[in-house]
C-alpha positions as CSV (number, residue, x, y, z in Angstrom):
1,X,64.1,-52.3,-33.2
2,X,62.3,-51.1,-30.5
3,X,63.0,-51.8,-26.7
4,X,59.9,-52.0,-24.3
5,X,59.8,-52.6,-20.6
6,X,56.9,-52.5,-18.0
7,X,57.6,-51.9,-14.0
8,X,54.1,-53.2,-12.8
9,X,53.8,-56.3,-15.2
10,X,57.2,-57.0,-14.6
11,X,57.8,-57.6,-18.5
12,X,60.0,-56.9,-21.2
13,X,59.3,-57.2,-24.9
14,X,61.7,-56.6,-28.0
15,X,60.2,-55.3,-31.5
16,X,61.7,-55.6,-34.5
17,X,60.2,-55.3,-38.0
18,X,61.4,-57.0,-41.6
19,X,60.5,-56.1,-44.4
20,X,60.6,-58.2,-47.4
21,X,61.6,-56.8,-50.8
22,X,60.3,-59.4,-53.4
23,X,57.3,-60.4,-51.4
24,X,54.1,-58.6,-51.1
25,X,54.2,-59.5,-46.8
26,X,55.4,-57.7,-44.0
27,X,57.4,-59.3,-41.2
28,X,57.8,-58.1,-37.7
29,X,58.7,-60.1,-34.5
30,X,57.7,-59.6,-30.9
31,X,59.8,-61.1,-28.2
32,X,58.2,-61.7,-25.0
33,X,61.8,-62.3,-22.5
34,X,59.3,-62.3,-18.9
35,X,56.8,-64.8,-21.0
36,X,60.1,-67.1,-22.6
37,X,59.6,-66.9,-25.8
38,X,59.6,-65.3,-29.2
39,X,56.5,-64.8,-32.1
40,X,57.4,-63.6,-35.7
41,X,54.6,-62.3,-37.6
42,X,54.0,-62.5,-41.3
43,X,51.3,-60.6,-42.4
44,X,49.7,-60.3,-46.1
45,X,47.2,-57.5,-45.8
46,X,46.0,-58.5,-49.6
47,X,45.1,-56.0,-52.0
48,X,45.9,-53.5,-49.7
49,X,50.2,-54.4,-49.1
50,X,52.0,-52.2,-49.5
51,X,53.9,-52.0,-52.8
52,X,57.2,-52.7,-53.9
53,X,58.3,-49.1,-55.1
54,X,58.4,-48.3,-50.7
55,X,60.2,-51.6,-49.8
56,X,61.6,-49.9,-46.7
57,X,58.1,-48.9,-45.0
58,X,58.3,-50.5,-41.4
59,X,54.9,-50.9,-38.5
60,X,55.2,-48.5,-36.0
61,X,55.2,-50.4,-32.0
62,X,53.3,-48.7,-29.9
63,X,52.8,-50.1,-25.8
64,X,50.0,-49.5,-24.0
65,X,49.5,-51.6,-20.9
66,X,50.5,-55.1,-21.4
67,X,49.2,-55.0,-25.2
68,X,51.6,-53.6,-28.0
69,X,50.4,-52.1,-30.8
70,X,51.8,-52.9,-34.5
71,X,50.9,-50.7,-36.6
72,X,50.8,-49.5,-40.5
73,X,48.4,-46.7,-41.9
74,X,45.6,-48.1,-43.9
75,X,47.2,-51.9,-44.2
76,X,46.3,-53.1,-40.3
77,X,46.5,-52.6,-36.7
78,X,47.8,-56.0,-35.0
79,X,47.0,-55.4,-30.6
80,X,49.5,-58.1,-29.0
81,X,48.1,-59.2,-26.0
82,X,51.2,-60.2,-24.3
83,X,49.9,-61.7,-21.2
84,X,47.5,-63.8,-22.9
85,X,49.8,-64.7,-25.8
86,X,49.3,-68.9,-26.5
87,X,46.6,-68.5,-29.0
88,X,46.1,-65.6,-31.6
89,X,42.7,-65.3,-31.0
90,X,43.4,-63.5,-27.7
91,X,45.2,-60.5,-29.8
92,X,42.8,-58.3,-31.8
93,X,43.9,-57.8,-35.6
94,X,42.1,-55.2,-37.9
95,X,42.9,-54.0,-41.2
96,X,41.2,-51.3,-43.4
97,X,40.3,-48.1,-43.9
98,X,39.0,-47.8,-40.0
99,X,42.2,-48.7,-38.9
100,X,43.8,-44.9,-40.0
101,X,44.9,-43.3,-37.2
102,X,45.6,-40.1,-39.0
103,X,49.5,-40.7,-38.5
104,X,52.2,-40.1,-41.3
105,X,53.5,-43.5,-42.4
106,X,56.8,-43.3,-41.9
107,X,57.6,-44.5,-38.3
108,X,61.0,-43.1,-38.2
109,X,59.5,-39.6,-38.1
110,X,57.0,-40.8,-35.1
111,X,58.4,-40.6,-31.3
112,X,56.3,-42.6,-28.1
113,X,55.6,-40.9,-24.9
114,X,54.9,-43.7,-22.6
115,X,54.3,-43.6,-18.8
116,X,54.4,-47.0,-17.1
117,X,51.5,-46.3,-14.3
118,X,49.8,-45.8,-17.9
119,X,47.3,-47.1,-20.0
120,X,47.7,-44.9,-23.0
121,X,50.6,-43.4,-24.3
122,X,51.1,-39.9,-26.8
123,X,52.8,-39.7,-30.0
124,X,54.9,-37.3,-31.2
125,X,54.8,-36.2,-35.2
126,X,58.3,-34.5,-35.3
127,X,57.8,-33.4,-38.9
128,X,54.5,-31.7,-38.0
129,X,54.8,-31.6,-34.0
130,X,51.3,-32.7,-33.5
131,X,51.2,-34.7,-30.2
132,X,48.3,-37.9,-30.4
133,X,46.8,-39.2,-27.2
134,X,46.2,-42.8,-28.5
135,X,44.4,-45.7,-26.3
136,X,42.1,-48.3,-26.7
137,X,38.1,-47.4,-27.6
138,X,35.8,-49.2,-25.3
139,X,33.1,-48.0,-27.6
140,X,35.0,-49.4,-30.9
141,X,35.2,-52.5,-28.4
142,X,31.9,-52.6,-28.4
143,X,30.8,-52.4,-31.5
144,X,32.7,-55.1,-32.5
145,X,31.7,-57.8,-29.9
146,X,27.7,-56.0,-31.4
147,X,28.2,-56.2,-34.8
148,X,27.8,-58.9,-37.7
149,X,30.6,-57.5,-40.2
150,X,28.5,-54.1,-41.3
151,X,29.5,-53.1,-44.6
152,X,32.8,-51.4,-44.8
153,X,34.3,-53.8,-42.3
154,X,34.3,-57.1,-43.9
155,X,34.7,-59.9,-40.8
156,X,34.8,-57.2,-38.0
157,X,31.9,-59.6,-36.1
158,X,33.7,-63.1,-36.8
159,X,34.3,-64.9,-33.7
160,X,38.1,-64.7,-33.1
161,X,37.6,-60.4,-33.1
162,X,35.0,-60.6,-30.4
163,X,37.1,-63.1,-28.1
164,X,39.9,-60.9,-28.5
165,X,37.8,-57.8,-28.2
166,X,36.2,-59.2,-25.4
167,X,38.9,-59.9,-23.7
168,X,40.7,-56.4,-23.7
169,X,37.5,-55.4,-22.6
170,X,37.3,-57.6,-19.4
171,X,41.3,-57.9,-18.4
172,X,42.6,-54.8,-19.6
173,X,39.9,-52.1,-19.2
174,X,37.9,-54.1,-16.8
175,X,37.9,-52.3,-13.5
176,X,34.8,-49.4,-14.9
177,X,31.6,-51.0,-13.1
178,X,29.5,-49.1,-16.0
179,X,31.6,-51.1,-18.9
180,X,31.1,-54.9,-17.3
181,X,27.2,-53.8,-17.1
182,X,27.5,-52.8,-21.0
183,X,29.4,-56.6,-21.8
184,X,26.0,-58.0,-19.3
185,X,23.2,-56.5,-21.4
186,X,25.5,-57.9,-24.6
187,X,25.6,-61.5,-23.1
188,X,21.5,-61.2,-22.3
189,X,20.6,-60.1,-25.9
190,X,23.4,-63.2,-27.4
191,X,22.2,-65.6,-25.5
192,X,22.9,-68.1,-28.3
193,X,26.6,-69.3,-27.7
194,X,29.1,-68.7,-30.6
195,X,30.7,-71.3,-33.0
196,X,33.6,-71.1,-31.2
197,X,33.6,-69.9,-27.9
198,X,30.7,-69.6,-25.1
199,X,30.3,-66.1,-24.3
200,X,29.5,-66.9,-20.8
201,X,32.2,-68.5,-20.1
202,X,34.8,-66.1,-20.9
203,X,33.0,-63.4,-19.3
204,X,33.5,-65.4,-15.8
205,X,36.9,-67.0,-16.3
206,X,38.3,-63.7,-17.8
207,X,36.4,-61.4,-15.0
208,X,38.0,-63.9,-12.1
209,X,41.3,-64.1,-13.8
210,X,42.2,-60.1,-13.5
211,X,40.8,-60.3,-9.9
212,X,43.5,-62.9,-9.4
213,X,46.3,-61.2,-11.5
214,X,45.1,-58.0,-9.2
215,X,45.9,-59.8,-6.3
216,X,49.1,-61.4,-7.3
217,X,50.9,-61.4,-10.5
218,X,52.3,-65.1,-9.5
219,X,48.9,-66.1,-10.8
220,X,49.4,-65.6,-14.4
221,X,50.6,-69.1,-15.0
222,X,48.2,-70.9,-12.8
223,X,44.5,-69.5,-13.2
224,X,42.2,-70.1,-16.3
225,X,41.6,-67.1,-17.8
226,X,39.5,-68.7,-21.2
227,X,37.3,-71.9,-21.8
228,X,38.8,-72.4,-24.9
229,X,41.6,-74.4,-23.3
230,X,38.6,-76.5,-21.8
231,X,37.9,-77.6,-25.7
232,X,38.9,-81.0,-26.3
233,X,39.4,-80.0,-30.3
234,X,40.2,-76.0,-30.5
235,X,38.2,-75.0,-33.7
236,X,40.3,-73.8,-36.7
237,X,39.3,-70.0,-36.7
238,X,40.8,-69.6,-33.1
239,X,44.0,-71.1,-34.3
240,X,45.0,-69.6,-37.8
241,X,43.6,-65.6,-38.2
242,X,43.2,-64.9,-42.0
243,X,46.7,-63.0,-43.4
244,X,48.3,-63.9,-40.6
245,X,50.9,-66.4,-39.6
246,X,52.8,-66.7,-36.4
247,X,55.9,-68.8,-35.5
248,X,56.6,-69.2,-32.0
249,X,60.4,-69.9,-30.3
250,X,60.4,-70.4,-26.9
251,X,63.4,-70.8,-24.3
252,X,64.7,-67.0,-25.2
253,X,65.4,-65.4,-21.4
254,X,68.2,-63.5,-21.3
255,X,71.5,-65.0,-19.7
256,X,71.5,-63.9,-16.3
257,X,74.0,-65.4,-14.8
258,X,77.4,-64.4,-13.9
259,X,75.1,-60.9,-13.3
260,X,72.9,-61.9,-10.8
261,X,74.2,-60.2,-8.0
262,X,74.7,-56.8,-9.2
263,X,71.0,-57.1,-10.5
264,X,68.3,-54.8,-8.8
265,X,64.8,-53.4,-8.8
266,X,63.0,-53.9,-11.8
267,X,65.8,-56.2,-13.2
268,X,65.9,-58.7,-10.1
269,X,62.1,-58.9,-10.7
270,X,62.5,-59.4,-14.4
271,X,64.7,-62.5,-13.8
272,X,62.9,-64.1,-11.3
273,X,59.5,-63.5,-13.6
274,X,61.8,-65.4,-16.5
275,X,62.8,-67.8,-13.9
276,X,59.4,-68.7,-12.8
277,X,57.6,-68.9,-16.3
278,X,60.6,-71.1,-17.3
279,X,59.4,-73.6,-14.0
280,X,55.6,-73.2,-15.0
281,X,56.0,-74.4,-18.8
282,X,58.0,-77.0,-18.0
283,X,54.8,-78.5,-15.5
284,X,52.5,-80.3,-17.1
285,X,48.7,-78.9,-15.7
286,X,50.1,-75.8,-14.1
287,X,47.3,-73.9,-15.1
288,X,44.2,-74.5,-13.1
289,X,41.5,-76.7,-15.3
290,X,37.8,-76.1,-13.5
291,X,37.0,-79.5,-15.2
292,X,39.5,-81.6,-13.8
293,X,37.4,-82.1,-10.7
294,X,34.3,-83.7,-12.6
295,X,35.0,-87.0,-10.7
296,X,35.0,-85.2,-7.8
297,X,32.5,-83.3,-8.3
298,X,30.1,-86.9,-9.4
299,X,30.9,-88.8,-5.8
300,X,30.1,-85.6,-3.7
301,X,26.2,-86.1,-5.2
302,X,26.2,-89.4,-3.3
303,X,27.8,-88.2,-0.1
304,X,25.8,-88.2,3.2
305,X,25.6,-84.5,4.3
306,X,26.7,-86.1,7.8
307,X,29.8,-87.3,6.2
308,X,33.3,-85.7,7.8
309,X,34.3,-84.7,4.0
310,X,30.9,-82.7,3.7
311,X,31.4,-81.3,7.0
312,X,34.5,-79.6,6.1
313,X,33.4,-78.6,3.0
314,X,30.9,-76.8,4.3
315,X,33.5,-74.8,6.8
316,X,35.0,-74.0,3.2
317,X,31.6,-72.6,2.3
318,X,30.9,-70.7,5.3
319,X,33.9,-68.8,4.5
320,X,33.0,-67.7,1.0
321,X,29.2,-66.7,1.6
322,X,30.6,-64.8,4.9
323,X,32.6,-62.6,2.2
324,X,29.7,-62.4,0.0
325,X,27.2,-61.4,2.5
326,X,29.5,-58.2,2.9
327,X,29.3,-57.4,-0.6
328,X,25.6,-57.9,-1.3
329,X,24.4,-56.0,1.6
330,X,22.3,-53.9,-0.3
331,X,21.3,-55.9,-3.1
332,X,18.5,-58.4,-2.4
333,X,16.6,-58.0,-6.1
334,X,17.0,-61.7,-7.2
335,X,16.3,-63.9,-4.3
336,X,19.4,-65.9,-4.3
337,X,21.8,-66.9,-0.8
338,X,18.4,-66.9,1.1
339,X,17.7,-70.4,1.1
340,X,19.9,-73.8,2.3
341,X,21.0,-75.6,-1.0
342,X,22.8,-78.5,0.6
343,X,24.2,-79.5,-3.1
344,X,25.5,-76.0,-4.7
345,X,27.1,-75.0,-0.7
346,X,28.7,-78.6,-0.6
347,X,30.1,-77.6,-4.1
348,X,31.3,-74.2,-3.2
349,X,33.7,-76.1,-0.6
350,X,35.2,-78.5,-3.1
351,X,35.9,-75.9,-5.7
352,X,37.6,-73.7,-3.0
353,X,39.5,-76.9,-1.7
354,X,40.6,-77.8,-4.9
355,X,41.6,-74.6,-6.3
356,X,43.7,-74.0,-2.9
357,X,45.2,-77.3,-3.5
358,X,46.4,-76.3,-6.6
359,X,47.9,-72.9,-5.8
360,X,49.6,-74.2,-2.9
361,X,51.1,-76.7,-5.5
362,X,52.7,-74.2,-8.1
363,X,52.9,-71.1,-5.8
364,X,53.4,-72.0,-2.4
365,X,55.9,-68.9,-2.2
366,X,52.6,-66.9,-1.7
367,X,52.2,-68.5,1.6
368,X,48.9,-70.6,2.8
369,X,47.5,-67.7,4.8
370,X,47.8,-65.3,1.3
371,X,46.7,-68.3,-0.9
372,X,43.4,-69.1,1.4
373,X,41.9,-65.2,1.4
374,X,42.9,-65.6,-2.4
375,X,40.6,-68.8,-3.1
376,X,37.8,-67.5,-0.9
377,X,37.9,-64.1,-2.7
378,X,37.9,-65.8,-6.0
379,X,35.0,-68.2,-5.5
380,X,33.2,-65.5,-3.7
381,X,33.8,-63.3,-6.7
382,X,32.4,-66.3,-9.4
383,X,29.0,-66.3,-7.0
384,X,28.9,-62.5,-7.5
385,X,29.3,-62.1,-11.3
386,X,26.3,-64.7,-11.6
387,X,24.4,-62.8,-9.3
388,X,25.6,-59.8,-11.3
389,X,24.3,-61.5,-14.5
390,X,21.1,-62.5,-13.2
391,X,20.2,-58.6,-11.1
392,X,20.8,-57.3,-15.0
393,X,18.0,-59.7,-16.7
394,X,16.0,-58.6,-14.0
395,X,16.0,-55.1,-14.7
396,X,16.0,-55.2,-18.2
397,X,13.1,-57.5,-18.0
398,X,11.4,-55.7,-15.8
399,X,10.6,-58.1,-13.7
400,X,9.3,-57.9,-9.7
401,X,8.1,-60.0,-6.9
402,X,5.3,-61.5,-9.2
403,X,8.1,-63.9,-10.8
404,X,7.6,-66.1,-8.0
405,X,3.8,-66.9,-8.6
406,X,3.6,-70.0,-9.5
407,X,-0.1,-69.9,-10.3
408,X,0.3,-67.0,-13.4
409,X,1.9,-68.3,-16.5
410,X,4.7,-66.4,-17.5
411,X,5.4,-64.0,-20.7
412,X,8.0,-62.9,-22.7
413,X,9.9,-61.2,-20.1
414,X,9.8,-64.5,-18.0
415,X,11.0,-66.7,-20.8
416,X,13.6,-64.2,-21.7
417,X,15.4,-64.9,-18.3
418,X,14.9,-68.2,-17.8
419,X,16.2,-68.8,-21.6
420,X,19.5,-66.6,-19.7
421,X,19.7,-68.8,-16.5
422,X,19.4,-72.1,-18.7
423,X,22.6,-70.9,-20.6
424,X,24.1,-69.7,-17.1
425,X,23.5,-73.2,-16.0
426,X,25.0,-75.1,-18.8
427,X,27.9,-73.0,-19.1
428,X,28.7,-73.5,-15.6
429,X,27.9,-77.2,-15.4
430,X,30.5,-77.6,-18.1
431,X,33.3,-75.8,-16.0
432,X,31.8,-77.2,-12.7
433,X,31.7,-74.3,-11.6
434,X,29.3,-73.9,-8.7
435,X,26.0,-71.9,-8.6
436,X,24.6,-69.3,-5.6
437,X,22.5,-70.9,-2.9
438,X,18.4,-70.7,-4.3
439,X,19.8,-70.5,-8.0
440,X,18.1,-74.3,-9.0
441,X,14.6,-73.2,-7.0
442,X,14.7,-69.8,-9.0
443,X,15.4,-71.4,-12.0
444,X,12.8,-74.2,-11.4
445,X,10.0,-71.7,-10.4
446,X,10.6,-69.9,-14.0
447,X,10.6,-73.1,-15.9
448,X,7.3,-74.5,-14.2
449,X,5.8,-71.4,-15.4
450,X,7.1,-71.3,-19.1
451,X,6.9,-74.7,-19.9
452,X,4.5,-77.2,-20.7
453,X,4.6,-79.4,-18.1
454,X,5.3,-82.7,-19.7
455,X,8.4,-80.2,-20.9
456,X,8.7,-80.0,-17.5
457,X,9.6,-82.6,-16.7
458,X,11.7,-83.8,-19.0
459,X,14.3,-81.1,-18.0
460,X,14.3,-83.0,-14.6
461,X,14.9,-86.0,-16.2
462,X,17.7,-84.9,-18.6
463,X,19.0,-83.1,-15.4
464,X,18.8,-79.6,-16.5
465,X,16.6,-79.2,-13.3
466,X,17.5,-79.9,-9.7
467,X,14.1,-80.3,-7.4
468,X,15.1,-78.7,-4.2
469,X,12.8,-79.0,-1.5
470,X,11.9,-75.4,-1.0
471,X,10.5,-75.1,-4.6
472,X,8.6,-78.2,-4.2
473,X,6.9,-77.0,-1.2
474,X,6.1,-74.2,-2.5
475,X,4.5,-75.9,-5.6
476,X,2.5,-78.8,-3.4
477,X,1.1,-75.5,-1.4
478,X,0.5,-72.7,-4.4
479,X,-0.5,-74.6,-7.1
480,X,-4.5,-76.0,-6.6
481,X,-5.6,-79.5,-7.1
482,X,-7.5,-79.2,-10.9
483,X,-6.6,-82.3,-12.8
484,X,-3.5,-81.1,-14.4
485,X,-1.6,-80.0,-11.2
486,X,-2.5,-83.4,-9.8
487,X,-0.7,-84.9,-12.1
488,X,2.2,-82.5,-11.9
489,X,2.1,-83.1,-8.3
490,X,2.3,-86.7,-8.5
491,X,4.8,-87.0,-11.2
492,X,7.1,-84.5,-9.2
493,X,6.8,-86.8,-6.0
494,X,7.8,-89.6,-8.0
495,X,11.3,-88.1,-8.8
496,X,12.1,-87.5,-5.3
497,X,14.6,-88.8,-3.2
498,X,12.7,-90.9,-0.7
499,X,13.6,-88.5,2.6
500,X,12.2,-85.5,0.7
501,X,9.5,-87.0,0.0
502,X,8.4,-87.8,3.6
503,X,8.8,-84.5,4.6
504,X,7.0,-83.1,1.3
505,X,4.1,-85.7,1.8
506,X,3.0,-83.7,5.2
507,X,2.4,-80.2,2.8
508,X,0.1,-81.7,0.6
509,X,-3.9,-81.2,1.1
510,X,-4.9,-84.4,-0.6
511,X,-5.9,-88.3,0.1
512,X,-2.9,-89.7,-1.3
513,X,-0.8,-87.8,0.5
514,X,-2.7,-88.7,4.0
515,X,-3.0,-92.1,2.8
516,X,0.7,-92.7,2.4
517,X,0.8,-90.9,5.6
518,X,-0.8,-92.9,7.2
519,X,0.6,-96.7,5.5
520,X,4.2,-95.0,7.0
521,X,2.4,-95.0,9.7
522,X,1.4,-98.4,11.0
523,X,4.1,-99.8,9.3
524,X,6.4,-97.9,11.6
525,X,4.1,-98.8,15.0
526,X,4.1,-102.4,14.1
527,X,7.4,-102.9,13.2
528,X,8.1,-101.2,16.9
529,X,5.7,-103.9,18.3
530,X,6.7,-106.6,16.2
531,X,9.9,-107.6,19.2
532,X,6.7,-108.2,21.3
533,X,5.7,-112.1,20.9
534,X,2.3,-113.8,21.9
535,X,-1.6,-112.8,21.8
536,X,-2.4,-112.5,24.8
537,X,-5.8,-110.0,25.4
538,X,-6.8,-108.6,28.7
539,X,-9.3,-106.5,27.6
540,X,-12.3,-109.2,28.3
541,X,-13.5,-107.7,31.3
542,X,-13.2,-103.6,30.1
543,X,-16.6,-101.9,29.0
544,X,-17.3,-101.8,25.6
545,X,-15.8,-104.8,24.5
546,X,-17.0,-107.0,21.6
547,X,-16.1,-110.7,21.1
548,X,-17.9,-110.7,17.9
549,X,-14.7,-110.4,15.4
550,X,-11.9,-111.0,18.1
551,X,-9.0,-111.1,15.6
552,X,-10.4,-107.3,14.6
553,X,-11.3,-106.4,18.3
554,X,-7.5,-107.5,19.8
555,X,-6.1,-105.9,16.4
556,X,-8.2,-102.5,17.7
557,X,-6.9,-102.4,21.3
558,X,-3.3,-103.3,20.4
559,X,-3.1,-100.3,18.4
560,X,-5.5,-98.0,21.1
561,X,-2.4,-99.2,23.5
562,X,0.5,-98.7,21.4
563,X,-0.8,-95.5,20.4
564,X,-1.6,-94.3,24.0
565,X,2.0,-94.5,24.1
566,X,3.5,-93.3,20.9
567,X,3.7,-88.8,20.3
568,X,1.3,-88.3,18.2
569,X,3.1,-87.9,14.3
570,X,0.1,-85.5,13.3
571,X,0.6,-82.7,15.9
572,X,1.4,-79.5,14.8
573,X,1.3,-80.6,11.0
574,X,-0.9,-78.8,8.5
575,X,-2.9,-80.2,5.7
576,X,-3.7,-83.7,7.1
577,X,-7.2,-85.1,7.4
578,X,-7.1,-86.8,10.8
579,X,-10.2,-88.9,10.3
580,X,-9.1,-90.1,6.8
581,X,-5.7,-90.5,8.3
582,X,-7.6,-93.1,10.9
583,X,-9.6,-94.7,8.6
584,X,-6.8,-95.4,6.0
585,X,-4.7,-96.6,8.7
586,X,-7.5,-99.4,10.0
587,X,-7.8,-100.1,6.2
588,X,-3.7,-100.6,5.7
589,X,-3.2,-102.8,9.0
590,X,-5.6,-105.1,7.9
591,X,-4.3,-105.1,4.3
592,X,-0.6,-106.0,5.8
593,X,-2.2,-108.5,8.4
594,X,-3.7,-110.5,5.5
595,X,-7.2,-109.6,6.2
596,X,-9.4,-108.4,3.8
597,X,-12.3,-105.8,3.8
598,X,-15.5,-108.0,4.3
């Protein structure tokens, strides 16, 4: 038995092995006292367990960081992940030949040099006095979140490795800016989504959950830190790993009491982690579910942005971009935060009012001032690791300035990032997890030149695209009038919400657009001078006056009159034809006077 304690996670684990004689299995047991609860392994490494004849041969426990090590030469190497311990897919097990670390098998003949500020430890041979520097590979990492079970390694690509591989990659040796770019260029070459997890998903809720944990360690309990809790069903392969069983206990904290008040330092802290945890498993919801707010998250789409709840949403938002102005500086590749996207910045302030909600909930000992900067941070940090994601398609794609053209078609490079940003999208729509500022107009410029356009727009209609009105201006001005951007044009301006499309209307070059100019036109004047009763005409005796068609004549000079007064709609307004404008306009009053063209 084996005795480990950590002074910056604040936790204490007790390892204990048990072998058993008669069958070919090996059981050890890990007790988590800061996490309140106990796991007891059984593991059958197959072919492989050891034999009867050495019925005494016990895994060595090695820490490092907030994982601990089990290990047995040449039968398996079990990493606990005792932060992240509900499910075992979060904990990396490996068995083989490439789990050899070159130790002698007996553990009792093996001593561990551990430093807590740490994360890698020695080991001490005493029969040989060799001293091993053992820690986890990034590289072997790597390799398994790349591979697709080479031979050798049978299963080293199955899905529950990479989530746990991925993981340790993100939480535990997370803070290298050169590894995170590595996991980027993994998740833009898989942009398919496993069986069992979405890739995408983790890499955000994982990423934001150590910047939390960072921050506070109160926040274990209470962020997300996977999607697979999101899962209505969790598939079977995250729950059972092959040779493997677990049995958890929970309610296993030591007895404090009686002892409280000669406890101090690390042991003070240790009982009030136990104490806490003990609180935050008895809560139903304590940790923070990104799709609880989906009802929200529906009514804000039919909010007024005048509305007082949209107003202080967007003091909410103001707050977040502030921070993320500071960080991206330097970094304008992808045009993104350039542009106002009334939608995604009214969801940035819902997310961070609901998330602050729910901390000051479950940890209101942090204090409202702490808890605020937290949230900010945090949803400043989501829009970051998307803009992240979306700077490294850019550059491995090689793609420049041109990507906005609208009038080239685009290639492979082209398709390969908007195949990345359509799987951004969808894995953030699931979480409702909001999106930068511009990200819907970037996304829609790449789709309008991938796609077909009847394609097109069917993503509109399945709401995969959002038409904001600074991509639609820019594709009633690029994009010339040939027959099949008419008709893109037209069906576009159909799916609009009717105040867009007054103000879109105006950018168009073409007789339908001044034509339905000019019908909202002298519907507006007449409705103005509809209060006005009576026909009465005192325009007899003024030169140039016809008496031939009076209805037409009085119809002319009551609109020369109420125009004389009205501004003029047309000033400063670009791509109308005024005299077509004029003309239509005759044309419409008669048409809603109930006169018709003779």
């Amino acid at each position: 038995m084996q005795v480990f304690t950590n002074q910056i996670e604040r936790s204490m684990c007790v390892c204990y092995s048990q072998p058993l004689k008669d069958k070919e299995e090996l059981s050890y047991t890990v007790v988590l006292v800061h996490k309140d609860c106990s796991k007891r392994f059984r593991v059958s490494p197959g072919n492989d367990a050891p034999s009867q004849s050495s019925p005494q041969l016990h895994p060595l426990f090695i820490p490092i960081g907030y994982y601990i090590l089990v290990y047995l030469q040449g039968y398996f190497l079990h990493c606990i992940n005792t932060r992240q311990h509900e499910m075992l897919c979060h904990s990396l097990f490996l068995t083989g030949q490439d789990v050899n670390l070159g130790l002698l098998p007996r553990s009792d003949a093996l001593t561990v040099m551990h430093k807590e500020d740490e994360s890698s430890v020695r080991i001490l041979e005493l029969a040989r006095g060799w001293i091993h520097h053992a820690e986890l590979s990034p590289a072997y990492l790597l390799q398994i979140l790349r591979s697709d079970a080479p031979p050798g390694c049978p299963g080293i690509g199955s899905d529950p490795r990479r989530l746990a591989a991925l993981h340790c990659l993100l939480i535990f040796l997370g803070n290298d800016p050169k590894l995170e770019l590595k996991i980027i260029e993994w998740l833009c070459d898989n942009t398919n989504t496993f069986e069992s997890f979405n890739q995408i998903q983790e890499f955000i809720l994982a990423s934001l959950f150590r910047m939390g944990y960072e921050k506070s360690l109160g926040l274990d309990k209470v962020l997300p830190y996977s999607s697979v809790f999101e899962k209505k069903e969790v598939p079977a392969c995250l729950l059972e790993l092959p040779g493997v069983f677990c049995t958890t206990e929970l309610h296993v904290e030591p007895d404090f009491k009686g002892k409280a008040k000669r406890l101090q330092g690390f042991w003070s802290e240790l009982q009030g982690n136990t104490e806490k945890t003990k609180y935050l498993n008895a809560v139903p919801n304590a940790r923070y579910r990104t799709s609880h707010i989906q009802a929200d998250w529906d009514k804000l789409r039919s909010e007024s942005r005048a509305s007082p709840h949209v107003n202080h949403l967007e003091e909410n938002t103001k707050k977040v971009l502030s921070v993320v102005d500071t960080w991206c500086l330097d970094k304008k590749l992808v045009p993104l935060f350039q542009e106002e996207d009334h939608q995604q910045r009214a969801f940035i302030g819902l997310t961070v009012d609901k998330l602050r909600e729910h901390l000051n909930r479950h940890v209101p000992q942090l204090g409202k001032k702490k808890i605020d900067s937290l949230v900010v941070n945090y949803i400043a940090k989501l829009l970051e690791l998307i803009r992240h994601m979306l700077e490294t398609a850019w550059l491995k794609n090689k793609l420049g300035p041109h990507v906005l053209c609208l009038t080239n078609k685009g290639g492979p490079a082209e398709w390969a990032v908007f195949h990345f940003m359509l799987r951004i999208l969808e894995s953030t729509r699931s979480l409702c997890l909001p999106l930068p500022p511009g990200y819907h107009t970037l996304f829609a410029v790449l789709a309008v030149r991938c796609l077909p356009h009847h394609t097109f727009l069917q993503y509109i209609d399945h709401g995969f695209l959002q038409l904001t009105e600074s991509f639609v201006s820019r594709l009633m001005t690029d994009l010339d009038n040939s027959e099949a951007n008419e008709r893109l044009k037209f069906s576009i301006l159909k799916r609009l919400p009717e105040p867009m499309e007054q103000r879109i209307y105006h950018m168009w070059d073409h007789p339908v657009s001044s034509a339905s100019i000019s019908r909202d036109y002298v519907k507006t004047l007449l409705e103005k001078h509809g209060k006005n009763k009576g026909f009465a005409f005192t325009g007899r005796d003024k030169p140039g006056f016809k008496p031939e068609f009076l209805p037409l004549t009085y119809l002319a000079k009551m609109l020369s009159d109420i125009e004389s007064q009205a501004l003029n709609p047309f000033e400063e307004k670009e791509n109308v034809d005024a005299r077509f404008v004029e003309d239509s306009a005759l044309l419409q009053t008669l048409i809603q006077l109930g006169y018709e063209e003779k």
